[in-house]
Every structure is written in structure tokens, then in C-alpha cells.
PDB file as gemmi writes it, atoms N, CA and C in Angstrom:
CRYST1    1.000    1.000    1.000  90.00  90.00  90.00 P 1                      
ATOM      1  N   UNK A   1     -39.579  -5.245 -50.615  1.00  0.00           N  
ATOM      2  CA  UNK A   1     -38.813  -4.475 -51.553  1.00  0.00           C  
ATOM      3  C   UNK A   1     -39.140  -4.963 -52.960  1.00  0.00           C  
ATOM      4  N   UNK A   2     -39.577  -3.881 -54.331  1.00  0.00           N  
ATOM      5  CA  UNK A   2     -39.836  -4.234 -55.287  1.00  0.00           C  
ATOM      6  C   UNK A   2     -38.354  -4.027 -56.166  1.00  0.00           C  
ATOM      7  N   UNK A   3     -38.040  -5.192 -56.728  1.00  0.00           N  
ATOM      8  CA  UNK A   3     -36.937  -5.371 -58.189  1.00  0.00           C  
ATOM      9  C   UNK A   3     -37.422  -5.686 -59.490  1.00  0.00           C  
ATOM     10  N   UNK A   4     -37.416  -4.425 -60.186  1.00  0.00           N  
ATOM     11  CA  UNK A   4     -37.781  -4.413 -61.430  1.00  0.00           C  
ATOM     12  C   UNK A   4     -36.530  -5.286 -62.265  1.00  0.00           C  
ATOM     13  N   UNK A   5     -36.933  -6.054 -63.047  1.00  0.00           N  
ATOM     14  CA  UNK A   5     -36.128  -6.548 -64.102  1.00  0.00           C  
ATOM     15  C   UNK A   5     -35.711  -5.318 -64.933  1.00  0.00           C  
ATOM     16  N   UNK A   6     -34.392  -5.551 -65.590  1.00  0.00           N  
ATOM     17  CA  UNK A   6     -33.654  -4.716 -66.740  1.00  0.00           C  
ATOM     18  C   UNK A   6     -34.280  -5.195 -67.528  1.00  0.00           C  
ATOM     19  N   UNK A   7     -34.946  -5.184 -68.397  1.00  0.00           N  
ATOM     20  CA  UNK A   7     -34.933  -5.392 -69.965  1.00  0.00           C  
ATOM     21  C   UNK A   7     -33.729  -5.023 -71.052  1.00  0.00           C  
ATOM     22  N   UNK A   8     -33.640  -5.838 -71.932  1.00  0.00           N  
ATOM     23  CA  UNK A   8     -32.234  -5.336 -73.213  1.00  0.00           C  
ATOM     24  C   UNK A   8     -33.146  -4.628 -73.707  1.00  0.00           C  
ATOM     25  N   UNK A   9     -32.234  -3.687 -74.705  1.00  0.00           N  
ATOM     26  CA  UNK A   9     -32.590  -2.729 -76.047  1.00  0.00           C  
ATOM     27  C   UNK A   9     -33.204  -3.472 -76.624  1.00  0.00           C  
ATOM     28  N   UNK A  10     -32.281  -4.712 -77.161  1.00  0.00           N  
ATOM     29  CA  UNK A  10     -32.967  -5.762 -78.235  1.00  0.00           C  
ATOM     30  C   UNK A  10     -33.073  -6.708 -77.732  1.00  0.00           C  
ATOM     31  N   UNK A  11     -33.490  -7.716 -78.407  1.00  0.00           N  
ATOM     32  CA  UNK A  11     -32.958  -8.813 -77.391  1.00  0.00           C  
ATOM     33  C   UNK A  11     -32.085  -9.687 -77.839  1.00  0.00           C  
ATOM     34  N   UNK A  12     -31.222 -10.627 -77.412  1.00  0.00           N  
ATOM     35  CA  UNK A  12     -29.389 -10.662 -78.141  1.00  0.00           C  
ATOM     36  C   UNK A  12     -28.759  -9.641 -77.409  1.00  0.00           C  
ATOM     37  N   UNK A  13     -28.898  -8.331 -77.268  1.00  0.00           N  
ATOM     38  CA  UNK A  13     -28.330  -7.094 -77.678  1.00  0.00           C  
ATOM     39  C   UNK A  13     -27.016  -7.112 -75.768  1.00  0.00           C  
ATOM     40  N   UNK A  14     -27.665  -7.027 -75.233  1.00  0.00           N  
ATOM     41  CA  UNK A  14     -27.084  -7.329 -73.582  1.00  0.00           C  
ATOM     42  C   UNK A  14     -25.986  -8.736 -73.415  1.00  0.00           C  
ATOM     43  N   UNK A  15     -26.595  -9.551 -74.487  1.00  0.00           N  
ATOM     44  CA  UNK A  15     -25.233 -10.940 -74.418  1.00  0.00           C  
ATOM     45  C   UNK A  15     -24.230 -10.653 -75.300  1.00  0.00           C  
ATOM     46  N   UNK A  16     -24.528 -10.006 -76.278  1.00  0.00           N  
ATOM     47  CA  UNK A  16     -23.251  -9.861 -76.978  1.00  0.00           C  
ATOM     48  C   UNK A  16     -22.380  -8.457 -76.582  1.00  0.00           C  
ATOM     49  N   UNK A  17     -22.862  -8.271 -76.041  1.00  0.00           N  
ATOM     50  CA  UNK A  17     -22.220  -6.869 -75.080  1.00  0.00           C  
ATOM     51  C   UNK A  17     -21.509  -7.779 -74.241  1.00  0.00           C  
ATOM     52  N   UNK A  18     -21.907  -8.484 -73.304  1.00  0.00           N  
ATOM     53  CA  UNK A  18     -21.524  -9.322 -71.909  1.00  0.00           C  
ATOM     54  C   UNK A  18     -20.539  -9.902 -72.653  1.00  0.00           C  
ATOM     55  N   UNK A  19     -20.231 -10.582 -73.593  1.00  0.00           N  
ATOM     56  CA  UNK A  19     -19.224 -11.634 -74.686  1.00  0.00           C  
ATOM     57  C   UNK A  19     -18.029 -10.895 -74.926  1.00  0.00           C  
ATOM     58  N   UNK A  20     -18.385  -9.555 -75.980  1.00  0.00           N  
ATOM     59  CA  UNK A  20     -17.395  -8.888 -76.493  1.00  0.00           C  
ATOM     60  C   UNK A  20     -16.785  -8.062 -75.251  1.00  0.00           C  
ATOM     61  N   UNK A  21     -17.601  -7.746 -73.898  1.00  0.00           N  
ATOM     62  CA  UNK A  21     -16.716  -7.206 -72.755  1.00  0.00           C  
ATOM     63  C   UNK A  21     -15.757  -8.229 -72.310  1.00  0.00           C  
ATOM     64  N   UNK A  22     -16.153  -9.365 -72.244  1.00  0.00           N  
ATOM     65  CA  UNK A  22     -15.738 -10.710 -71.291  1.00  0.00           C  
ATOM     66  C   UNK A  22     -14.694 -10.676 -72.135  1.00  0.00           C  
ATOM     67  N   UNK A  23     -14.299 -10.932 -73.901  1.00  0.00           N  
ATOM     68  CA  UNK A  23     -13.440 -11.001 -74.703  1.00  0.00           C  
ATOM     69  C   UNK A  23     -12.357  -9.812 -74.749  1.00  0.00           C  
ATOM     70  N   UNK A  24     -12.783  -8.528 -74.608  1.00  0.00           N  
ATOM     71  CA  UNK A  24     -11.757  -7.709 -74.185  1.00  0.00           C  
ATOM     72  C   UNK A  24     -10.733  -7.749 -73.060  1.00  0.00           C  
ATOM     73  N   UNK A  25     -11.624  -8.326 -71.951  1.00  0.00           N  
ATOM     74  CA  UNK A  25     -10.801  -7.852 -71.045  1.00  0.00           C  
ATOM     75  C   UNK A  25      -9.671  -9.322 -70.728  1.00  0.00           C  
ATOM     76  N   UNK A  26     -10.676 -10.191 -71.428  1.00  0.00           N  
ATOM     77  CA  UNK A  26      -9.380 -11.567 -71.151  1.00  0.00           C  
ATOM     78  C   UNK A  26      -8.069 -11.273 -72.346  1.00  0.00           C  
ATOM     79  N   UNK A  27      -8.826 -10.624 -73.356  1.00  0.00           N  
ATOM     80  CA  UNK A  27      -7.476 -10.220 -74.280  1.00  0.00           C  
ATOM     81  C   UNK A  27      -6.609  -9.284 -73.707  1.00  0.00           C  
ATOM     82  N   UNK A  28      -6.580  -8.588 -73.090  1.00  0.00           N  
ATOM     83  CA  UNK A  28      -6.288  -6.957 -72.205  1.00  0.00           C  
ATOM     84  C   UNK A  28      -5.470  -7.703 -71.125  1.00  0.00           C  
ATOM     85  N   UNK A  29      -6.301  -8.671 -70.499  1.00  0.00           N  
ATOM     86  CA  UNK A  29      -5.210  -9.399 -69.476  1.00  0.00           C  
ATOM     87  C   UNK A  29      -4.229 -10.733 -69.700  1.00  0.00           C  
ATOM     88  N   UNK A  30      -4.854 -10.868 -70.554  1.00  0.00           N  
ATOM     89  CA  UNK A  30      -3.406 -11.862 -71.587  1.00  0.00           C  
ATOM     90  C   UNK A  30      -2.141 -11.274 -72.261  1.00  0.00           C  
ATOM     91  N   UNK A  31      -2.857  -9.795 -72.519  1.00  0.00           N  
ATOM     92  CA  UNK A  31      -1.235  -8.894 -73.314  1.00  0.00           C  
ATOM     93  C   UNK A  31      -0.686  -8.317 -72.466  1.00  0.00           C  
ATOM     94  N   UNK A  32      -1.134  -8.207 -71.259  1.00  0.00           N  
ATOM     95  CA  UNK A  32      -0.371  -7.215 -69.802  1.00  0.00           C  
ATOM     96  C   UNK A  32       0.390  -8.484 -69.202  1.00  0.00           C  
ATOM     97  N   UNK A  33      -0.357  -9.319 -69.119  1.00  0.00           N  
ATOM     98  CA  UNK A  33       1.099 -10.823 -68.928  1.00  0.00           C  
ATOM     99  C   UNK A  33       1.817 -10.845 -69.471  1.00  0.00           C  
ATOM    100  N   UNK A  34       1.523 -10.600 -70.433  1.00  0.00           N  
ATOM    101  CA  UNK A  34       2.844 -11.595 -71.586  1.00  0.00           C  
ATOM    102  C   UNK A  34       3.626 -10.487 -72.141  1.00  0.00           C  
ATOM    103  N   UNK A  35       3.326  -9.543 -71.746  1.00  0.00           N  
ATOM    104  CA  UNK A  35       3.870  -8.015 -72.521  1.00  0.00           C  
ATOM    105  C   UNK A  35       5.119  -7.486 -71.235  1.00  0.00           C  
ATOM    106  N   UNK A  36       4.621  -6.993 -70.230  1.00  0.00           N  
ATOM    107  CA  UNK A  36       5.088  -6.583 -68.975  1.00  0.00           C  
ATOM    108  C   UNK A  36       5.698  -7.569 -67.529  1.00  0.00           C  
ATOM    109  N   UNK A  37       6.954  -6.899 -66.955  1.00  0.00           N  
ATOM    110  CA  UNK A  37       7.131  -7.890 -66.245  1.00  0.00           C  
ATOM    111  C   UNK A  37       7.516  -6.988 -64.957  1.00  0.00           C  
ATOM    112  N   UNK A  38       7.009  -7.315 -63.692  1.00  0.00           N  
ATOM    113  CA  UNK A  38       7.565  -6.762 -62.706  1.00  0.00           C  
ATOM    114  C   UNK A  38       8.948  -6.901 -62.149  1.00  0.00           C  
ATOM    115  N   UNK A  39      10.058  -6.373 -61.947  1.00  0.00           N  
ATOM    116  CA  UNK A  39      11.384  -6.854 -61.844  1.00  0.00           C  
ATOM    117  C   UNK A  39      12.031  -6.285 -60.133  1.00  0.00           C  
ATOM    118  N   UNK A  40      10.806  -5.178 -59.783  1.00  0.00           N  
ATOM    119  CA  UNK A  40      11.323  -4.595 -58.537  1.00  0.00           C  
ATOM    120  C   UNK A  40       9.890  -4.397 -57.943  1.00  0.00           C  
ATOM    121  N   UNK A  41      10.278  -4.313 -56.462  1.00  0.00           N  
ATOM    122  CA  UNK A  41       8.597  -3.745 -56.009  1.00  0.00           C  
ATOM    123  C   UNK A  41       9.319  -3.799 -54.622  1.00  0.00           C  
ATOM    124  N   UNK A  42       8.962  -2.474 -54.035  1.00  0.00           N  
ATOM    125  CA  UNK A  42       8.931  -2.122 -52.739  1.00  0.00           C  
ATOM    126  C   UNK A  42       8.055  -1.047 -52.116  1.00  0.00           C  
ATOM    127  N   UNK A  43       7.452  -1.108 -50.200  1.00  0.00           N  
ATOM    128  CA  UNK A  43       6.691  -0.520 -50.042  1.00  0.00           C  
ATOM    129  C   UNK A  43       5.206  -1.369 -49.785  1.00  0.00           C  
ATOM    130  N   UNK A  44       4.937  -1.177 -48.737  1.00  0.00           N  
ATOM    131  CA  UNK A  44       3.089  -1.924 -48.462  1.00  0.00           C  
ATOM    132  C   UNK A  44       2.080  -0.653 -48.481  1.00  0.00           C  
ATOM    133  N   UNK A  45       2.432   0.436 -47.902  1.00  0.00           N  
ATOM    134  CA  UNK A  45       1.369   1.861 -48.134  1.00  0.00           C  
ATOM    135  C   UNK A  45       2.059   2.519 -48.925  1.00  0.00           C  
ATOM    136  N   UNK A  46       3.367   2.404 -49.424  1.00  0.00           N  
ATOM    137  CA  UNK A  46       3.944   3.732 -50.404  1.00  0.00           C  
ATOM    138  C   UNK A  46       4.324   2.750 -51.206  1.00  0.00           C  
ATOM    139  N   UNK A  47       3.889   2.371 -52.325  1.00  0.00           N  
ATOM    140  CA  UNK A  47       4.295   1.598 -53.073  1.00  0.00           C  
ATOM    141  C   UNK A  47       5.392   2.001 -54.750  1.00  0.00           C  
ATOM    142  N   UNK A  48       6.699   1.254 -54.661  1.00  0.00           N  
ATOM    143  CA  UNK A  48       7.301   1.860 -56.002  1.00  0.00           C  
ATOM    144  C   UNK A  48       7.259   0.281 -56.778  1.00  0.00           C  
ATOM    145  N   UNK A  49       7.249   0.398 -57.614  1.00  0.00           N  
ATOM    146  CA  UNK A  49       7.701  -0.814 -58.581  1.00  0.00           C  
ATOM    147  C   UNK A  49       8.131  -0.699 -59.762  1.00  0.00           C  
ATOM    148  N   UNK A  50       9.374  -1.160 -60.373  1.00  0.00           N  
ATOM    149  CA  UNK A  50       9.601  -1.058 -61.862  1.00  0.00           C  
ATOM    150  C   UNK A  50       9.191  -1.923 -62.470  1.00  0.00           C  
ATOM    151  N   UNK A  51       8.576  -1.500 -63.779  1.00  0.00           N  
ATOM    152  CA  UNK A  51       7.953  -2.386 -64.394  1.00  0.00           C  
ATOM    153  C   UNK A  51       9.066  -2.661 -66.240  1.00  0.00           C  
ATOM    154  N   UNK A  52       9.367  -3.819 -66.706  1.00  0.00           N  
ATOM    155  CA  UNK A  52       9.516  -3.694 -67.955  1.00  0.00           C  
ATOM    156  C   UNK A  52       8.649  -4.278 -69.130  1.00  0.00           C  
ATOM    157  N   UNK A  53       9.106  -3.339 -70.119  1.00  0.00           N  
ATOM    158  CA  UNK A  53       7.983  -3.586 -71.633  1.00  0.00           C  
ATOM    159  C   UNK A  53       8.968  -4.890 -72.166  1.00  0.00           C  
ATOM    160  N   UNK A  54       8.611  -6.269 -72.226  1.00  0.00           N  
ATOM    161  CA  UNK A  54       9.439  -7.009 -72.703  1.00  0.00           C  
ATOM    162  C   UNK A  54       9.303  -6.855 -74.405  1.00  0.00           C  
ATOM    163  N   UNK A  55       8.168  -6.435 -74.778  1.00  0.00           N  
ATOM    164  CA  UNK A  55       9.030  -6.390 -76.446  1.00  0.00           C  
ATOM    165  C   UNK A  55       9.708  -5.081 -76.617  1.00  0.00           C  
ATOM    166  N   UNK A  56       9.855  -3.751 -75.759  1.00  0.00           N  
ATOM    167  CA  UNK A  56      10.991  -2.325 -76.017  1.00  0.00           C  
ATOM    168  C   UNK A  56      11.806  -2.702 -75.113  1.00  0.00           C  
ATOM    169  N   UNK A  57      11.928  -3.194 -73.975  1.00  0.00           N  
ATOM    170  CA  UNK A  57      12.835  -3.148 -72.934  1.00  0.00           C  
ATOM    171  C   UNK A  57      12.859  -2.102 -72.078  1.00  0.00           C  
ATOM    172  N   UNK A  58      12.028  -1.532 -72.703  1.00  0.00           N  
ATOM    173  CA  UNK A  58      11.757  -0.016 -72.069  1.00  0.00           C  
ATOM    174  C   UNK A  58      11.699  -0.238 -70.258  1.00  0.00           C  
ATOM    175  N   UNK A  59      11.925   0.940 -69.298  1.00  0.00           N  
ATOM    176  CA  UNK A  59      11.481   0.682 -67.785  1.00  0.00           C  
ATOM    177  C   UNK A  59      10.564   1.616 -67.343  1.00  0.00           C  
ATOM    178  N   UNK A  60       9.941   1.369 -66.721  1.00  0.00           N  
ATOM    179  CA  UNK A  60       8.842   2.342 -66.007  1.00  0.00           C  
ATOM    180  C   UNK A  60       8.737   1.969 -64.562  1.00  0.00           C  
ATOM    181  N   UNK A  61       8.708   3.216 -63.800  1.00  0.00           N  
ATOM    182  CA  UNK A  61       8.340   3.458 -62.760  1.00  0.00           C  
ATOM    183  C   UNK A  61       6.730   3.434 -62.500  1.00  0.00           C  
ATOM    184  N   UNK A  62       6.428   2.739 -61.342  1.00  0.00           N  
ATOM    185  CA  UNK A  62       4.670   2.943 -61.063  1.00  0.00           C  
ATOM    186  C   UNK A  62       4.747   3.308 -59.472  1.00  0.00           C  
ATOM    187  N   UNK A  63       4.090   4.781 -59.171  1.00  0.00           N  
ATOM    188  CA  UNK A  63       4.286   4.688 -57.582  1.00  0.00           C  
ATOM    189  C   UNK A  63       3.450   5.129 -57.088  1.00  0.00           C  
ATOM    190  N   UNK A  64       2.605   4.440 -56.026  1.00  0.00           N  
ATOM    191  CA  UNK A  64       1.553   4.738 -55.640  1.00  0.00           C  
ATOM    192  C   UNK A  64       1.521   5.495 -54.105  1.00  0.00           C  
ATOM    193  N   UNK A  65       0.936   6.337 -53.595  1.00  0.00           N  
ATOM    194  CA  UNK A  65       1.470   6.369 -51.815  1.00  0.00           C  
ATOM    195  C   UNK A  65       0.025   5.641 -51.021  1.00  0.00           C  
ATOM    196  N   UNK A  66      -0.666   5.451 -51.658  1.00  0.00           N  
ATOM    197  CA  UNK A  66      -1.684   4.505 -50.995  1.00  0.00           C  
ATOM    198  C   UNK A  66      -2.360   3.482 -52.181  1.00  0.00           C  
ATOM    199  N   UNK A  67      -2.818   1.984 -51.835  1.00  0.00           N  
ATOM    200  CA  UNK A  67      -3.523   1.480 -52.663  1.00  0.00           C  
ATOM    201  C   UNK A  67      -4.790   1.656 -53.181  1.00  0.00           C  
ATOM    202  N   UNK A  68      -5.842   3.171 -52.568  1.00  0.00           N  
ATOM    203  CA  UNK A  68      -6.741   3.244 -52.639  1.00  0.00           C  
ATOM    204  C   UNK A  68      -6.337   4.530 -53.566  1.00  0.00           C  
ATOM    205  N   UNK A  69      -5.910   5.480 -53.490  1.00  0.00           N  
ATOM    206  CA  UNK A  69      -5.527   6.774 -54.061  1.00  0.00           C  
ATOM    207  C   UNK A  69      -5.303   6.918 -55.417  1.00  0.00           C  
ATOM    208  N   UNK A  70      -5.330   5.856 -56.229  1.00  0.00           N  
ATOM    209  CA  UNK A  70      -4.501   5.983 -57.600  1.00  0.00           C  
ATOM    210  C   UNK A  70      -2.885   5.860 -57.550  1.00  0.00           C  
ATOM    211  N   UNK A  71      -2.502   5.780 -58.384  1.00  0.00           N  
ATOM    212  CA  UNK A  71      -1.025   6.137 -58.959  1.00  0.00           C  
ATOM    213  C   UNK A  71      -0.352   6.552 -60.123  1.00  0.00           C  
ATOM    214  N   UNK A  72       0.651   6.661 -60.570  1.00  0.00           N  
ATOM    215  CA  UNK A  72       1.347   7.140 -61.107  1.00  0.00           C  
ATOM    216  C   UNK A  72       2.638   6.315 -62.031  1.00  0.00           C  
ATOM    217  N   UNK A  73       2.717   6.672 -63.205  1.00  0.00           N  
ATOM    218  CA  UNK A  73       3.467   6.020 -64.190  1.00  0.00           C  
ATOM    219  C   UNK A  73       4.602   6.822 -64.938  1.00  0.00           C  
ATOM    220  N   UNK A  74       5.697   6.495 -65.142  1.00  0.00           N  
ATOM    221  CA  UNK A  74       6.817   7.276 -65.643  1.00  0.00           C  
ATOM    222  C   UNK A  74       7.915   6.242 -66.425  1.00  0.00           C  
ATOM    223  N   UNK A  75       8.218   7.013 -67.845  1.00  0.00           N  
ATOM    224  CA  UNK A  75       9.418   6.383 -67.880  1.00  0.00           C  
ATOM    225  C   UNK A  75      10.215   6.576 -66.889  1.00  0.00           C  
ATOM    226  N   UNK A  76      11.624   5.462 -67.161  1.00  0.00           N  
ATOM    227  CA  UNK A  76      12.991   5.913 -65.840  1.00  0.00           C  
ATOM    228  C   UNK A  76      13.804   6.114 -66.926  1.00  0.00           C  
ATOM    229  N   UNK A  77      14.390   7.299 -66.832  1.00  0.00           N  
ATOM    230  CA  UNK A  77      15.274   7.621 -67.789  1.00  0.00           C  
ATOM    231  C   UNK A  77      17.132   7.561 -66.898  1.00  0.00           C  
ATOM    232  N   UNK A  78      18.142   7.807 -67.613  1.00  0.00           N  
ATOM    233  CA  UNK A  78      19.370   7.594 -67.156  1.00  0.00           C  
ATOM    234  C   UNK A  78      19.452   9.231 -67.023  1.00  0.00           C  
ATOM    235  N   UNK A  79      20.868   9.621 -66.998  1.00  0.00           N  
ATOM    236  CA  UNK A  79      21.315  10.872 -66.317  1.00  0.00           C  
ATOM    237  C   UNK A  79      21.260  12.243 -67.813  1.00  0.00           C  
ATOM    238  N   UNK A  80      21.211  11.821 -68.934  1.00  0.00           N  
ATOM    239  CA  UNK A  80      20.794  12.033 -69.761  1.00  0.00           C  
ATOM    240  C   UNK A  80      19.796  12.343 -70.828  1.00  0.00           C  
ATOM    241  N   UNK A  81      18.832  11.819 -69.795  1.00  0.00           N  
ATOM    242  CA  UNK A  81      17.596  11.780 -70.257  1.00  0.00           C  
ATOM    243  C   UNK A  81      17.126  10.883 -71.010  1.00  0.00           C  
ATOM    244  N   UNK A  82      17.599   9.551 -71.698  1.00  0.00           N  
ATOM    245  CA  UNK A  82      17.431   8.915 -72.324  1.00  0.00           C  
ATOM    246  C   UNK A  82      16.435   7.690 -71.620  1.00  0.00           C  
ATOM    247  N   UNK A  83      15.505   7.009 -72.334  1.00  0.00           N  
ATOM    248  CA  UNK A  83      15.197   5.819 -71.298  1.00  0.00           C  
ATOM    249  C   UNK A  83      15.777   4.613 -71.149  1.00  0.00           C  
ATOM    250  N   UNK A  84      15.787   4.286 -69.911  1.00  0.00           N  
ATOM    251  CA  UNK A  84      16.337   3.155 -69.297  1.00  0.00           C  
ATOM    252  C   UNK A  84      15.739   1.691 -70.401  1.00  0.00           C  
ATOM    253  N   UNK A  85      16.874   1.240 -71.081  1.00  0.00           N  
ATOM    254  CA  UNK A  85      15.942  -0.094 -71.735  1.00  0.00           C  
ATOM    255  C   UNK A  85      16.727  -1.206 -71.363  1.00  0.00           C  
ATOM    256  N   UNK A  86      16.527  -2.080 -70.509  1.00  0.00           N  
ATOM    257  CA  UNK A  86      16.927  -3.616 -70.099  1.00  0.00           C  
ATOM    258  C   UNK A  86      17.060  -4.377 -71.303  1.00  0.00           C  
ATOM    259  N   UNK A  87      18.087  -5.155 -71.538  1.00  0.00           N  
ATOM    260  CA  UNK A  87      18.269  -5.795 -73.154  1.00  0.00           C  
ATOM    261  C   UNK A  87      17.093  -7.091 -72.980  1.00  0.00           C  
ATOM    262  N   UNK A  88      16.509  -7.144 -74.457  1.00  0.00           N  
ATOM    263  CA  UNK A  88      15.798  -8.140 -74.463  1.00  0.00           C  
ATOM    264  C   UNK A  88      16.443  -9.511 -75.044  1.00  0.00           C  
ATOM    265  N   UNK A  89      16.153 -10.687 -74.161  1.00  0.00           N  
ATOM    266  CA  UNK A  89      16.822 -11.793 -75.391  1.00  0.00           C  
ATOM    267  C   UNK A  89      15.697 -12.568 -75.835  1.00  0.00           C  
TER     268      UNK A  89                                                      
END                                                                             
């Protein structure tokens, strides 16, 4: 079996791509920690979980019916329509 090497555009050009991806996504998964908190979760194939925004307090629903399928995101609002916000301290 023949494997051609990739070559970069430039050269540099492929590491600082690899850097600034690597830097996004550890920033991306440092603010989904520290931002969001899971407070409910039920379900192994139908999955619901509430999630809260700790700096709005805001709540969201995430519900999936399989882990392979995608899912789904919603505020939870009260009977009013308003959204559900958990007090922050």
C-alpha cells in the first residue's frame, strides 16, 4: 500500500493551525466547565438532563432519545412562559 505524505500550504502554515485549533478547543472546554452545571440527568437510551448557565441562572433542558442520534436543547420556562432561573450566589 502506497501513503503519500500531506504537504502544508506553507510551511509553519499546518502548526499554527494545529496550535490555534488545540487553543480553541481547550478554551471552549474550560468555559463549558466553569460556565454550565449539570443539576439533573435521567435516562441511559432516552436521555433528559437539566442543565444551568451559572453566570444567568438560566435552565435548559437537553434531551436526547439515543446517544448516537443528536439532541435537543430548550429553555425550561415556568407556567407563564417566563424562564426558569435558579438564584446565583
Amino acid at each position: 500500500m502506497f501513503v503519500q505524505e500531506i504537504q502544508p500550504l506553507r510551511p509553519g502554515f499546518y502548526d499554527m493551525f494545529v496550535l490555534a485549533d488545540d487553543r480553541m478547543r481547550k478554551e471552549r472546554d474550560h468555559m463549558a466547565k466553569d460556565r454550565f452545571v449539570e443539576v439533573y440527568s435521567q435516562g441511559l437510551t432516552n436521555v433528559e438532563k437539566i442543565i444551568v448557565d451559572k453566570e444567568t441562572g438560566v435552565n435548559y433542558l437537553l434531551a436526547a432519545s439515543t446517544l448516537t442520534a443528536g439532541c435537543g436543547m430548550s429553555v425550561l420556562v415556568d407556567q407563564n412562559g417566563k424562564p426558569i432561573v435558579t438564584p446565583i450566589n
